[in-house]
C-alpha positions as CSV (number, residue, x, y, z in Angstrom):
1,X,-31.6,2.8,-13.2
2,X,-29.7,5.3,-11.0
3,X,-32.4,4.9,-8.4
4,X,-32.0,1.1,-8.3
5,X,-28.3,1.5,-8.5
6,X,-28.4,3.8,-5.1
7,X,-30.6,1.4,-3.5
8,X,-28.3,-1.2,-3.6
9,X,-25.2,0.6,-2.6
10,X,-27.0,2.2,0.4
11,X,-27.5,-1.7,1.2
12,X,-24.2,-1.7,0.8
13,X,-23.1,0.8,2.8
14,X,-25.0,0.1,5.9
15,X,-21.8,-2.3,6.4
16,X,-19.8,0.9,6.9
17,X,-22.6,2.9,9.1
18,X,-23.7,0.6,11.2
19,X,-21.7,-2.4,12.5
20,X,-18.9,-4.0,12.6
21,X,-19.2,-7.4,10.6
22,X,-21.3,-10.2,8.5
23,X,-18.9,-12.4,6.9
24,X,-17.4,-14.6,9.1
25,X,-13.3,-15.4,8.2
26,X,-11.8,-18.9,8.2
27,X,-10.3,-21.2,8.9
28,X,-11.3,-21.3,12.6
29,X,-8.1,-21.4,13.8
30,X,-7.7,-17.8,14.4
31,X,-8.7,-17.5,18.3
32,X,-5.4,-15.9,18.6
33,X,-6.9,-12.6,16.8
34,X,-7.9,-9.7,18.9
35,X,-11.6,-9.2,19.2
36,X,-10.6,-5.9,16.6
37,X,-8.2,-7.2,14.3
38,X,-10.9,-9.7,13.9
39,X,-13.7,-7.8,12.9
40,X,-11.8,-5.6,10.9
41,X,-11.2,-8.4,8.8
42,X,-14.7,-9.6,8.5
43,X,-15.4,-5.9,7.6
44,X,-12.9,-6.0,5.1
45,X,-14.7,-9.6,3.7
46,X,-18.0,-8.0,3.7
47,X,-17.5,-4.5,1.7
48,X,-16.8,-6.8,-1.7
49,X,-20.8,-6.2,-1.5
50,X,-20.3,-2.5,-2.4
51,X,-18.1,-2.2,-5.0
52,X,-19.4,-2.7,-8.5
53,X,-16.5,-2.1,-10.6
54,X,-16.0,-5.4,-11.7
55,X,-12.0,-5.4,-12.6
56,X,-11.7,-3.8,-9.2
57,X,-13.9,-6.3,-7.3
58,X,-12.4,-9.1,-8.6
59,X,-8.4,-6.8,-7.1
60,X,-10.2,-6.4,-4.0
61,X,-11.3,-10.0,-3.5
62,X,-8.2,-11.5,-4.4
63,X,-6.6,-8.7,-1.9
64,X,-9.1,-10.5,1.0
65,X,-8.5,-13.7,-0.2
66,X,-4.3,-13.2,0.5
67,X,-5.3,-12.1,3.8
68,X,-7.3,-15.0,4.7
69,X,-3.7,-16.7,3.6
70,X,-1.9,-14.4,6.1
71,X,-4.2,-15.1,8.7
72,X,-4.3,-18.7,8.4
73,X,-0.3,-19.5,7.7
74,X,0.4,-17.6,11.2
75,X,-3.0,-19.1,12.8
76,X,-1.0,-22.7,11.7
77,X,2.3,-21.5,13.2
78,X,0.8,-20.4,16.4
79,X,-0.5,-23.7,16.6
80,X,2.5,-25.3,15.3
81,X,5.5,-22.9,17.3
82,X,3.2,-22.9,20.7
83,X,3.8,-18.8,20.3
84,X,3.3,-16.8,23.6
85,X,1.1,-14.0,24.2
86,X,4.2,-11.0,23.4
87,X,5.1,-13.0,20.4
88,X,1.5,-13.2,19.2
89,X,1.3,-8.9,19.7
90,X,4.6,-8.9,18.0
91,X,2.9,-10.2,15.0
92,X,0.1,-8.9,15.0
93,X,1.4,-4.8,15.6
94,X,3.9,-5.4,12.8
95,X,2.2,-7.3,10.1
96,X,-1.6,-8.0,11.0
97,X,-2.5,-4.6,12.4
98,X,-1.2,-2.3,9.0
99,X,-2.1,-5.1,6.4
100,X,-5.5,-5.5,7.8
101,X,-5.9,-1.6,8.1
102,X,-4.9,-0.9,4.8
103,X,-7.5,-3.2,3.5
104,X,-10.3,-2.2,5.3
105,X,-9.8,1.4,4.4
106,X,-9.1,1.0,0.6
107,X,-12.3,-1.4,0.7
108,X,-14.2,1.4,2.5
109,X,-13.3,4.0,0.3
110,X,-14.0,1.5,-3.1
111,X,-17.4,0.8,-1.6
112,X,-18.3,4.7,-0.6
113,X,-17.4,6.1,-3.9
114,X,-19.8,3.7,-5.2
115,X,-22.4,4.8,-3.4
116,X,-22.0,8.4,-3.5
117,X,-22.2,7.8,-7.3
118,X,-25.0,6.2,-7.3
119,X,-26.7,9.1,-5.0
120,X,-25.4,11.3,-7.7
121,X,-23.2,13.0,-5.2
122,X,-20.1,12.5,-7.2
123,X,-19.3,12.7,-11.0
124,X,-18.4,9.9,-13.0
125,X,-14.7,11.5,-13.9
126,X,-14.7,12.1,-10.1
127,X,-15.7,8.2,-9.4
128,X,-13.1,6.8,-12.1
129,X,-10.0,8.9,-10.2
130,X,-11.1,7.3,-7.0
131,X,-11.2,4.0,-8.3
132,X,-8.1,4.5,-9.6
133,X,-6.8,5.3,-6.2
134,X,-8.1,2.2,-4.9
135,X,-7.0,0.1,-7.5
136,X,-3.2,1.8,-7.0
137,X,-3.4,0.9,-3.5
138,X,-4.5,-2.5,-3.9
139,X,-1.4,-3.1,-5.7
140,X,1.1,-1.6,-3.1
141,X,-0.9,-3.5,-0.2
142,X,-0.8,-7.0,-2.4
143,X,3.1,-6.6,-2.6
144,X,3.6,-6.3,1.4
145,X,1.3,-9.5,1.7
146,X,3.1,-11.1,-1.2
147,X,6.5,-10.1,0.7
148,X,4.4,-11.6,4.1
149,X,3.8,-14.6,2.4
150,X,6.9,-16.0,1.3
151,X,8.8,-15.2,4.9
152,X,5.7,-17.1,6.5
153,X,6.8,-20.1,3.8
154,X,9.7,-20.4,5.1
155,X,9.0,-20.3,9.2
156,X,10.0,-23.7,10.7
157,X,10.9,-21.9,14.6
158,X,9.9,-19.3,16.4
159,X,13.0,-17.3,15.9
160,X,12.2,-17.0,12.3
161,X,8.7,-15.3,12.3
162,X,10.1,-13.1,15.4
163,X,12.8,-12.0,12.3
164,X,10.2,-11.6,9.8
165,X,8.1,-9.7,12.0
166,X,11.1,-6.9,12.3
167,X,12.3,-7.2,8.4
168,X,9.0,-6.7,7.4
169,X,7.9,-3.6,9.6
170,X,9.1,-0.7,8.6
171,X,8.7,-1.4,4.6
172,X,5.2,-2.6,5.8
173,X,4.5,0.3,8.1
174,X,5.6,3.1,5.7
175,X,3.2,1.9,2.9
176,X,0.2,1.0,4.9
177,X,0.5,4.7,6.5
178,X,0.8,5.9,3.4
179,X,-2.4,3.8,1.4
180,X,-4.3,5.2,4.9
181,X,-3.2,8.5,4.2
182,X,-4.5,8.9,0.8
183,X,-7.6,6.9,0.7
184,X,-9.1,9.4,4.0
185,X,-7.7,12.1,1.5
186,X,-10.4,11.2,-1.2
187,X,-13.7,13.6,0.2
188,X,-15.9,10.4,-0.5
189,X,-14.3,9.0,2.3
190,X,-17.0,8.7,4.5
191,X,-16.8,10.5,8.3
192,X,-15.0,9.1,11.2
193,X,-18.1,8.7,13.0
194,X,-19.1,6.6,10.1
195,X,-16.8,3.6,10.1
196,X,-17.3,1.1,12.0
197,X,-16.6,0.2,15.1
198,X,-13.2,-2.3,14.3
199,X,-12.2,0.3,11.7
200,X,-11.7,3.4,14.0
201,X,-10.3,1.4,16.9
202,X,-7.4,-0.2,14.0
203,X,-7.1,2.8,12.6
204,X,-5.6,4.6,15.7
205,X,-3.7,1.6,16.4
206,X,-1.3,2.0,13.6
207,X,-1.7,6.1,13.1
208,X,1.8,6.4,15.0
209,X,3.9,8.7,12.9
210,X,6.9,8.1,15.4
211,X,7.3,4.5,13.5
212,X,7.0,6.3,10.3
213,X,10.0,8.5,10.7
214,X,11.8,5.6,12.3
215,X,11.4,3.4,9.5
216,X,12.5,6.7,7.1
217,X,15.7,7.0,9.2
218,X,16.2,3.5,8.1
219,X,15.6,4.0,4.6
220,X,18.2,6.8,5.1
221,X,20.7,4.7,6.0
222,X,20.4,2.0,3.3
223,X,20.3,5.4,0.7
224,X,23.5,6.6,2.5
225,X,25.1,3.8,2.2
226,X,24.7,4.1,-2.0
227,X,24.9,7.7,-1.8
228,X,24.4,11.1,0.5
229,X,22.8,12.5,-1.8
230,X,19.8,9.9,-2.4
231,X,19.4,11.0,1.3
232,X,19.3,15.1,-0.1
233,X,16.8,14.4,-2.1
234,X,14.7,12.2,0.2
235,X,14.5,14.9,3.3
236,X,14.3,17.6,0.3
237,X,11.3,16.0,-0.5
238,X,9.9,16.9,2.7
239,X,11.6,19.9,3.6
240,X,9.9,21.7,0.5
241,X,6.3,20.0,1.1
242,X,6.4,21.5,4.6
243,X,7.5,24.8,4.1
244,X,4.7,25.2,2.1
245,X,5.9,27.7,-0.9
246,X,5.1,28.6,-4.3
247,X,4.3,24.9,-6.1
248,X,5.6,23.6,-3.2
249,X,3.7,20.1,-4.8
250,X,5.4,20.2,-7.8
251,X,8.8,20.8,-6.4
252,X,8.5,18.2,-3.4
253,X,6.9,15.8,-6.2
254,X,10.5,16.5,-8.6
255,X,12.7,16.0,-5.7
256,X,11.0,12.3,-5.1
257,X,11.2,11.1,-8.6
258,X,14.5,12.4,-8.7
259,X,15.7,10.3,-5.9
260,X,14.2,6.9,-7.3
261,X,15.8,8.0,-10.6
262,X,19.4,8.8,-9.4
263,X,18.6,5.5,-7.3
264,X,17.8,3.3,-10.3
265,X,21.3,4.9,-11.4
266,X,23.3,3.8,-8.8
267,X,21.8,0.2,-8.0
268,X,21.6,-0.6,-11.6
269,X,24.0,0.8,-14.2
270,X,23.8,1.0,-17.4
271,X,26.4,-0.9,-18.2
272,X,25.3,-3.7,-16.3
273,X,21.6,-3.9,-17.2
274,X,22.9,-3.7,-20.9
275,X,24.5,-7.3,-20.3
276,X,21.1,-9.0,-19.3
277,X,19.1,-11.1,-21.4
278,X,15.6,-8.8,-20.6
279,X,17.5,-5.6,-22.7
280,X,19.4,-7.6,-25.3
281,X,15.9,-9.2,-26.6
282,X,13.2,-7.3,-25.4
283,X,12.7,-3.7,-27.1
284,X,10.4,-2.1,-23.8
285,X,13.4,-2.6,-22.3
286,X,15.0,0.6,-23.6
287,X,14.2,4.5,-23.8
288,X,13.7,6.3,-26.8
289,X,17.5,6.7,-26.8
290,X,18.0,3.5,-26.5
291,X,19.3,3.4,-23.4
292,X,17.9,1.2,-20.5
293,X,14.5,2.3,-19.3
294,X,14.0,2.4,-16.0
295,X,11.6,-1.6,-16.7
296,X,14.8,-2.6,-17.2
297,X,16.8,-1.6,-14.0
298,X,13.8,-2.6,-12.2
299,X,14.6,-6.2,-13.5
300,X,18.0,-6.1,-12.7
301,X,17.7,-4.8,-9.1
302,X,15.1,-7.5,-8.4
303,X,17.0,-10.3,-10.8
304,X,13.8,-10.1,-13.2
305,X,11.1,-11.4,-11.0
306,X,8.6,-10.2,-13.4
307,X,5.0,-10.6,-11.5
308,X,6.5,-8.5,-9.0
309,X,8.7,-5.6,-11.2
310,X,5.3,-5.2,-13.2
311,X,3.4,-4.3,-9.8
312,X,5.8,-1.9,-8.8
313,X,6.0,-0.4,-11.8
314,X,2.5,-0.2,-12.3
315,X,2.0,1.3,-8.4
316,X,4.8,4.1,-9.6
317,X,2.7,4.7,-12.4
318,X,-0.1,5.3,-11.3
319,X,0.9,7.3,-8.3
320,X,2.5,9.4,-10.6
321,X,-0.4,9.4,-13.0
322,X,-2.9,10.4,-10.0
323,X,-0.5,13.2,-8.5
324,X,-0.5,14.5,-12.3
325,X,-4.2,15.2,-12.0
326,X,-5.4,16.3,-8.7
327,X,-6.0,19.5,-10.1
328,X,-9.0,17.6,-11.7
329,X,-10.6,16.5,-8.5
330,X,-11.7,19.8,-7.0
331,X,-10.0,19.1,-3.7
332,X,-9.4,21.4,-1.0
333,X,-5.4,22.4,-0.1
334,X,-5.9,20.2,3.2
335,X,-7.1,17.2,1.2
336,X,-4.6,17.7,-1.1
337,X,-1.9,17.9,1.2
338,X,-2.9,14.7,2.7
339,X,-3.4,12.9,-0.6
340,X,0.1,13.7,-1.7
341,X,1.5,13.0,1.4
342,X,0.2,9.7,1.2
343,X,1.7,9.3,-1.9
344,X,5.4,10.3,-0.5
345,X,4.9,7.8,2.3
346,X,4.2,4.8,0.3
347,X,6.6,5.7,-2.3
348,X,9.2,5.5,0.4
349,X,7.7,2.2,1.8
350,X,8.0,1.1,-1.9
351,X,11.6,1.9,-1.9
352,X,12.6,0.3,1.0
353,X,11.0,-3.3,-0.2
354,X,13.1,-2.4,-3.3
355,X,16.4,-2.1,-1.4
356,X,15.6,-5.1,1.0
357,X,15.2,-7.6,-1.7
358,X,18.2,-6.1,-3.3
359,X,20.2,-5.9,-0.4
360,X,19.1,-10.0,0.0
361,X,20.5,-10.2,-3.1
362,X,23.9,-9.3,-2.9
């Protein structure tokens, strides 16, 4: 059976060795795309073929099937607007490029942990983590093209998508750099010499940290604005991961749950979430002291858009959840490092969707 099972995933994997596409994307309205942005996306179609986990299949198609969506809403408004060449790049280097990135590498990594297992090169403990990895970046990619999705909705000039394009970058940026990050962390992750043609070339296309520490000095100033200290724990975060000490993880890791905690404090009292409907009839809405759980603020910073709470939480979860056992996966320190990095990143990108909607919302 396992010898069967191989021989289809090294089918399968032939996507990722050897070339760049075989599924076609439509509408046919995208001439617009770059030649690469293009075939990442056909790349991105075609790896469904390699992943046999069927609850995650069925994430990572829907994941495709929202960037079709994307593709096709700004393929319509470049018809529609008459966009011009630096308006089309806009687009495309703040909302195309790191979406269709972030897809292509969690759909490589679904597909190569497959096969590897299937080899026998991996364990099946060691295959269930790196699903679950794949499956927690699914969710934090499917809430920036969720966020993409409505401000496209809602484009009737060309002076809208122009401000979509900048309100959506660095949220955007931060968590596809972040999904990147931790998915090349897994050592399934196949080679750079390996991935295809569109994926390397998109890859280094968006690897700029400059924009990532941009779009963390903005996150900085939406957390100063609450409170310094938010911004303490934030760079303390960092400053602790970098030097490098004793459980220098663990520590770094504390410092970043304490900033979304005394966060949740700040934007969402107690006394306030206590007065919503969501805590006065729903008992999951409070802690074991009966206080307001952090479900709860959740719902009241995003004025209980539930589909969209329960994917956040459920990212934060499992982050959490997957930091908690890295001991388990026999990593090296350098994997590690990156994995957890990666983790930090899109936590931050996370955030800073948080305060955006809740800054909308005041």
């Amino acid at each position: 059976m396992k010898k069967k099972g191989a021989r289809k995933q090294n089918e399968a994997l032939k996507l990722i060795n050897t070339k760049d596409a075989v599924t076609p994307i439509k509408p046919s309205n995208l001439g617009f795309l770059s030649p690469t942005i293009k075939a990442v996306n056909e790349v991105s179609a075609s790896l469904s073929l390699g992943i046999n986990n069927k609850p995650l299949l069925s994430s990572y198609d829907n994941l495709v099937s929202s960037q079709r969506s994307i593709l096709a809403s700004i393929g319509n408004l470049n018809t529609g607007l008459a966009l011009n060449a630096n308006q089309v790049n806009a687009v495309s280097a703040s909302i195309i490029s790191p979406l269709s990135s972030a897809v292509a590498n969690v759909g490589v990594l679904a597909a190569s942990v497959n096969q590897n297992y299937a080899l026998g090169a991996i364990s099946q403990d060691f295959l269930k983590s790196a699903q679950s990895i794949a499956g927690t970046s699914i969710y934090a990619i499917k809430e920036q093209q969720q966020m993409v999705l409505r401000g496209l909705g809602g484009i009737s000039r060309k002076e809208d998508l122009n401000r979509l394009a900048v309100d959506t970058a660095p949220a955007l940026s931060l968590v596809s750099t972040g999904i990147n990050t931790l998915t090349h962390s897994v050592p399934a992750f196949p080679d750079f010499t390996r991935l295809p043609p569109s994926v390397k070339e998109i890859n280094k296309t968006v690897a700029d940290r400059t924009k990532v520490v941009t779009h963390q000095e903005k996150l900085d100033g939406i957390l100063s604005s609450i409170n310094e200290e938010l911004v303490n724990f934030r760079k303390g975060c960092w400053v602790t991961f970098r030097k490098k000490g004793d459980d220098y993880i663990g520590q770094a890791a504390s410092s970043m749950r304490r900033l979304v905690d005394a966060l949740l404090r700040a934007i969402a009292p107690n006394r306030e979430v206590q007065k919503t409907e969501f805590f006065q009839k729903n008992p999951e809405a409070r802690d074991d002291k009966g206080r307001p759980s952090k479900k709860a603020k959740i719902y009241y910073v995003l004025g209980y858009d539930k589909n969209r709470t329960e994917r956040f939480k459920r990212l934060a979860d499992s982050l959490l959840k997957a930091h908690e056992n890295l001991s388990a996966w026999d990593h090296n320190p350098t994997k590690e490092d990156n994995f957890v990095e990666g983790v930090f990143i899109t936590v931050e990108g996370c955030l800073l969707s948080l305060l955006s909607e809740w800054k909308r919302g005041d």
